[in-house]
C-alpha positions in Angstrom: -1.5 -17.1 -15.5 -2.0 -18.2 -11.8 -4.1 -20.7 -13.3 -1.7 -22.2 -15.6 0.9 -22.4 -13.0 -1.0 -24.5 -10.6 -2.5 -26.8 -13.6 1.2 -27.8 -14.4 1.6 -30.1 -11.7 5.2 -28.1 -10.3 5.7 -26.9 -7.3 4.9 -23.3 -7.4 4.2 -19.7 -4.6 2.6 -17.3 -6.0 3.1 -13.7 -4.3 0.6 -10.6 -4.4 2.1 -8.0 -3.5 -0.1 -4.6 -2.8 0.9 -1.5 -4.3 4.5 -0.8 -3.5 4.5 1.9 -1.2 8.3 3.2 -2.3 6.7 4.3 -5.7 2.9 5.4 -4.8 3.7 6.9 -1.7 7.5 7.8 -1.8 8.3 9.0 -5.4 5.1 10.1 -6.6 4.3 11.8 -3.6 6.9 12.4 -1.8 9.6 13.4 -4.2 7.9 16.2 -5.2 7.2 17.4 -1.9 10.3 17.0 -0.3 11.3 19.3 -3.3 8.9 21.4 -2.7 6.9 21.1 -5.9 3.5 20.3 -6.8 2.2 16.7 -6.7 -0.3 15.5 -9.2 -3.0 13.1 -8.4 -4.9 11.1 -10.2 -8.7 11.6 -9.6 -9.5 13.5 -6.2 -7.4 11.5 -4.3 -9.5 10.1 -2.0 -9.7 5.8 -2.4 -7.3 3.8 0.1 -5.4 1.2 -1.2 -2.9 -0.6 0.6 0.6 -0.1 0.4 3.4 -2.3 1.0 7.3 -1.1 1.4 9.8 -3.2 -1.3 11.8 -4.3 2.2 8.6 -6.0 3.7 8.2 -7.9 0.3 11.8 -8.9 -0.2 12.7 -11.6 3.0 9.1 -13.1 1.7 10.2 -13.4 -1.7 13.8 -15.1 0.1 12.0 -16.9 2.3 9.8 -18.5 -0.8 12.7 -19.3 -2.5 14.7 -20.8 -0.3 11.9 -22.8 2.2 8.7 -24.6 1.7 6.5 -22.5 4.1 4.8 -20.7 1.1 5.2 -24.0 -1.1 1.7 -24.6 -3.4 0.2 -21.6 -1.8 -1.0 -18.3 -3.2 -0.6 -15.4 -0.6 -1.1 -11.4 -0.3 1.7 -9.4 0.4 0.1 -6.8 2.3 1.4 -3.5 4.3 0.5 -2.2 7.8 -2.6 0.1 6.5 -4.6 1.3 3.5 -3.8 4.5 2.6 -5.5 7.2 0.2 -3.3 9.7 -1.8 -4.6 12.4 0.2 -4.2 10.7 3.6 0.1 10.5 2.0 -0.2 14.1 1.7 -1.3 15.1 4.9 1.7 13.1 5.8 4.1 14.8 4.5 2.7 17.9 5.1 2.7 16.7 9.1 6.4 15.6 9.1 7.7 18.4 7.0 5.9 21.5 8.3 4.4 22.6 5.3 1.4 22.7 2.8 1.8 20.8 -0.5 1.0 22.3 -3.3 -1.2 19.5 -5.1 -3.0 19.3 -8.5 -5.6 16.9 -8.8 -6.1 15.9 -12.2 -10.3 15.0 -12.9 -11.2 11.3 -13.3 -12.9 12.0 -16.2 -10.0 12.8 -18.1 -7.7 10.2 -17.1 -9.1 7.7 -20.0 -9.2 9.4 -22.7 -5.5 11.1 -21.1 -4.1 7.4 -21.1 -5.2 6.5 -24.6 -3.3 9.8 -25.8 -0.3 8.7 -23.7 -0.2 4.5 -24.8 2.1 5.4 -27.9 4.5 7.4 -26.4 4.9 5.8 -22.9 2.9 2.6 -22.0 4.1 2.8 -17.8 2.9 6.6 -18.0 -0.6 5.3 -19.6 -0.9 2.4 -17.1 -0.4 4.7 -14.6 -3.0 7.3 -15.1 -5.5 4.3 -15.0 -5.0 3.4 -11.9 -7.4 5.5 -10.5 -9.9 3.8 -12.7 -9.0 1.2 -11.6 -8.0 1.2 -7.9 -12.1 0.1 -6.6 -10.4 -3.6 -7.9 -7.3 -3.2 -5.9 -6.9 -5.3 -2.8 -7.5 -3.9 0.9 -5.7 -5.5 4.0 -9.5 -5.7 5.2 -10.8 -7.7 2.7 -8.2 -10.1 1.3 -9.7 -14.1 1.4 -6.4 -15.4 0.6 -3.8 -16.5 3.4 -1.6 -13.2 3.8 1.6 -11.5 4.9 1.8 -8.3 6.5 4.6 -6.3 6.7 5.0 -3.7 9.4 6.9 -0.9 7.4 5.3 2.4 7.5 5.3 6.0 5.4 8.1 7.0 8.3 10.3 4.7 6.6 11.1 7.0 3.9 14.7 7.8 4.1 14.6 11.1 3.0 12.7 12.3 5.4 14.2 14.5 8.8 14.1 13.2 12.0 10.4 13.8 14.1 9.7 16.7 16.2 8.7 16.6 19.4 
C-alpha cells in the first residue's frame, strides 16, 4: 500500500507507529493485574518490542496534518524503550507490591489456537499471532527509516498509585 501511495504522484506522510503501549502494556497486562487476576501471555514472554503510548503518537499525527515537516516522508513512531511482556510484569509487580499471577500460553499452540479462533473473532486470532510474529516487529535500535520518539513511559498508566519512596 505504501507503495501505491507514493507512485500516485500526491503529496502523502506515512506514519509507523510501534506497538501501542496503552493496549500491549496497559490493558493486556495491566488490567488484569491491577485487578488482581492472572495475565496470559502469548509464548514465554520474553521478545522486546517497542512500545509507543497513543499520546506520543497523536501531536505527530496533528503535526502531519496540519504542517509539511513530515510531507513525502515515511517515518517510525517509536517509544522511549523496547520492552518484553515479562520485563511489563515485573513492572507492575514493582509499582504495585505484588506478584502477578501469570499464565503463559506455549508458542506452539498459538497457530493452530488462532486458526480455531479466525471464525469466531478475527482481532482475538490476530492477536494470538503476534508472538509469531513479533521477530518482524520493529526495535527503536534498528529502525533505517527517519524516526520519532516519544518519551512516554509504563508510569504513565493512569491507573496506577502514586511511587513509594
Amino acid at each position: 500500500m505504501e507503495q501505491h501511495l507514493k507512485a500516485a504522484g500526491q503529496p502523502y506522510t506515512i506514519l509507523r507507529p510501534a506497538a501501542f503501549m496503552d493496549l500491549h502494556a496497559f490493558e493486556l497486562i495491566g488490567t488484569p493485574m491491577l485487578a488482581g487476576k492472572t495475565v496470559h501471555v502469548l509464548g514465554d514472554g520474553r521478545f522486546s518490542r517497542n512500545l509507543v503510548a497513543i499520546s506520543d503518537v497523536a501531536p505527530i499525527v496533528l503535526e502531519a496534518l496540519t504542517s509539511d515537516r513530515y510531507r513525502d516522508k515515511t517515518i517510525d513512531v517509536l517509544g522511549p524503550q523496547d520492552m518484553s511482556d515479562v520485563e511489563i510484569i515485573a513492572f507492575y509487580e514493582q509499582r504495585l507490591s505484588r506478584t502477578g499471577r501469570v499464565r503463559f500460553l506455549p508458542k506452539a499452540a498459538l497457530g493452530p489456537l488462532s486458526r480455531l479462533m479466525r471464525p469466531f473473532h478475527a482481532g482475538v486470532a490476530n492477536l494470538m499471532r503476534l508472538p509469531l510474529e513479533l521477530p518482524l516487529a520493529q526495535s527503536a535500535e534498528d529502525t533505517p527509516l527517519p524516526s520519532v520518539v516519544g518519551d512516554s513511559g509504563l508510569d504513565t498508566d493512569p491507573r496506577l498509585p502514586p511511587k513509594s519512596c
